[in-house]
C-alpha positions as CSV (number, residue, x, y, z in Angstrom):
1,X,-14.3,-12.4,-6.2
2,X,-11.8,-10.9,-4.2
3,X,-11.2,-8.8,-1.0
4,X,-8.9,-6.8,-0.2
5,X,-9.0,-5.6,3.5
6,X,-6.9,-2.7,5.1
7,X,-5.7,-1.5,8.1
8,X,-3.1,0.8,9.9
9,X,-3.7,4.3,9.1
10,X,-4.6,6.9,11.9
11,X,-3.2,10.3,13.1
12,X,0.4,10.7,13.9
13,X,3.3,13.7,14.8
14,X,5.3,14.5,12.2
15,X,8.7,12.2,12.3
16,X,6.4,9.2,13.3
17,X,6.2,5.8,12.0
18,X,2.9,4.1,11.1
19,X,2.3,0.2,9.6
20,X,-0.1,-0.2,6.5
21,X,-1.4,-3.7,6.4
22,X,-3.3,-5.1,3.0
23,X,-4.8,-8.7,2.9
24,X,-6.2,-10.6,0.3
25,X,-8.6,-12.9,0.4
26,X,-11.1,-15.1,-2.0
27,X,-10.4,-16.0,-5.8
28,X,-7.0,-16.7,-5.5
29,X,-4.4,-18.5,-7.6
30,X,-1.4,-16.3,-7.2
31,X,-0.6,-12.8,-6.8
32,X,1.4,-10.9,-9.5
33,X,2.5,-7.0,-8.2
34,X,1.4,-5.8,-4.9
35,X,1.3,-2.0,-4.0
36,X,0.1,1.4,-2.2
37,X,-1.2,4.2,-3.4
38,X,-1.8,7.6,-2.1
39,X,-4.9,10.5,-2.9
40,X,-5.1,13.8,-1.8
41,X,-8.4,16.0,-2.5
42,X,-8.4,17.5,-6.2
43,X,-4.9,15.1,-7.2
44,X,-4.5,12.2,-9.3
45,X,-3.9,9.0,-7.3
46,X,0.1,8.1,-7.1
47,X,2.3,5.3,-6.7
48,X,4.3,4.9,-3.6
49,X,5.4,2.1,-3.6
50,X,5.3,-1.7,-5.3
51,X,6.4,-5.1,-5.1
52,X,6.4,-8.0,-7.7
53,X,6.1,-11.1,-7.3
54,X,10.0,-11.9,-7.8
55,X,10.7,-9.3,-5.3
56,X,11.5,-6.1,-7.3
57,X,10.5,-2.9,-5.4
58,X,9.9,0.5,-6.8
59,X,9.3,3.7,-4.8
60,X,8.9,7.1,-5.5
61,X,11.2,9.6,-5.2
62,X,9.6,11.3,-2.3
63,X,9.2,8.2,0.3
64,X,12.8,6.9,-0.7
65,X,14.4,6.3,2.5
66,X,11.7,6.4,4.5
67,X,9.0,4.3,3.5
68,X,9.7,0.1,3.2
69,X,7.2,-2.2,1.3
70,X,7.4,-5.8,1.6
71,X,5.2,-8.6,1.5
72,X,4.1,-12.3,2.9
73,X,3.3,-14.8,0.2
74,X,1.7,-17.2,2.1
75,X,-0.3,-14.4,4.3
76,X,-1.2,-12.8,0.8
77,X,-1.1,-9.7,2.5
78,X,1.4,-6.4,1.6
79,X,3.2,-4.2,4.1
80,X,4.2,-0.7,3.8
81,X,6.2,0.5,7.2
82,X,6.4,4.3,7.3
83,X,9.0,6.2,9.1
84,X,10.3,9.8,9.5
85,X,6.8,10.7,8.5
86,X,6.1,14.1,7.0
87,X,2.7,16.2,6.9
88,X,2.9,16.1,2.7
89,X,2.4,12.1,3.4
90,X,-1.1,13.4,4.8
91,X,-3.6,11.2,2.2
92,X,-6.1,8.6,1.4
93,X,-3.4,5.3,1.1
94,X,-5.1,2.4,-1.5
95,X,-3.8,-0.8,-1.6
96,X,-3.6,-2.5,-4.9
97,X,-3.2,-5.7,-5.6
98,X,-2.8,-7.7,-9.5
99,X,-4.3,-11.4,-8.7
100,X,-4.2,-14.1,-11.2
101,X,-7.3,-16.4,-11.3
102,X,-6.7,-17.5,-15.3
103,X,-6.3,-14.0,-16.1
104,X,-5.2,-11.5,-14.6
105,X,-7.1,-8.9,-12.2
106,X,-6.6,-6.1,-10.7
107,X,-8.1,-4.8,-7.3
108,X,-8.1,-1.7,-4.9
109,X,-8.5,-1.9,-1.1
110,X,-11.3,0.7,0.3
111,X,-8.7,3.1,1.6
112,X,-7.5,3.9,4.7
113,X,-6.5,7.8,6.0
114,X,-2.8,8.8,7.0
115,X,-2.5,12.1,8.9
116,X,0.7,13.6,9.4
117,X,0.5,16.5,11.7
118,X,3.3,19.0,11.7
């Protein structure tokens, strides 16, 4: 079993900067990709942005420059530092995590909201 707990979303002016926080915690042996997602009412859930255990980063398109994802090992716990937000970042943000406990599993976070107001 595994929890994922996040924090760091709220309401902010457009151009602002927020700080998503995702920690794992539980059945644990290593952590493969780490990453955030985003939902907006009556859209498919999307990548923003995700981390590997080697370091490799992918974003998408529309947070390139602005967003950063990174991630403490030891903490098990991923980052995502938002800057220059916009009000189309406005979403439900999901942390996802792959752990590896023998095999590998994959987990989502709860959710936390992102308001961007313009």
């Amino acid at each position: 079993q595994v929890q994922l707990v996040e924090s760091g979303g709220g309401l902010v002016q457009a151009g602002g900067s927020l700080r998503l926080t995702c920690t794992a915690s539980g059945s644990i042996l290593s952590i493969n990709a780490m990453g955030w997602y985003r939902q907006v009412p009556g859209k498919q859930r999307e990548l923003v942005a995700a981390i590997t255990s080697g370091g490799s980063i992918n974003y998408a398109d529309s947070v390139l420059g602005r967003f950063t994802i990174s991630r403490d090992n030891a903490k098990n716990t991923v980052y995502l530092q938002m800057n220059s937000l916009k009000p189309e970042d406005t979403a439900v943000y999901y942390c996802n995590v792959k752990v590896v406990y023998w095999s590998e599993y994959n987990y989502w976070g709860q959710g936390t909201q992102v308001t961007v107001s313009s």
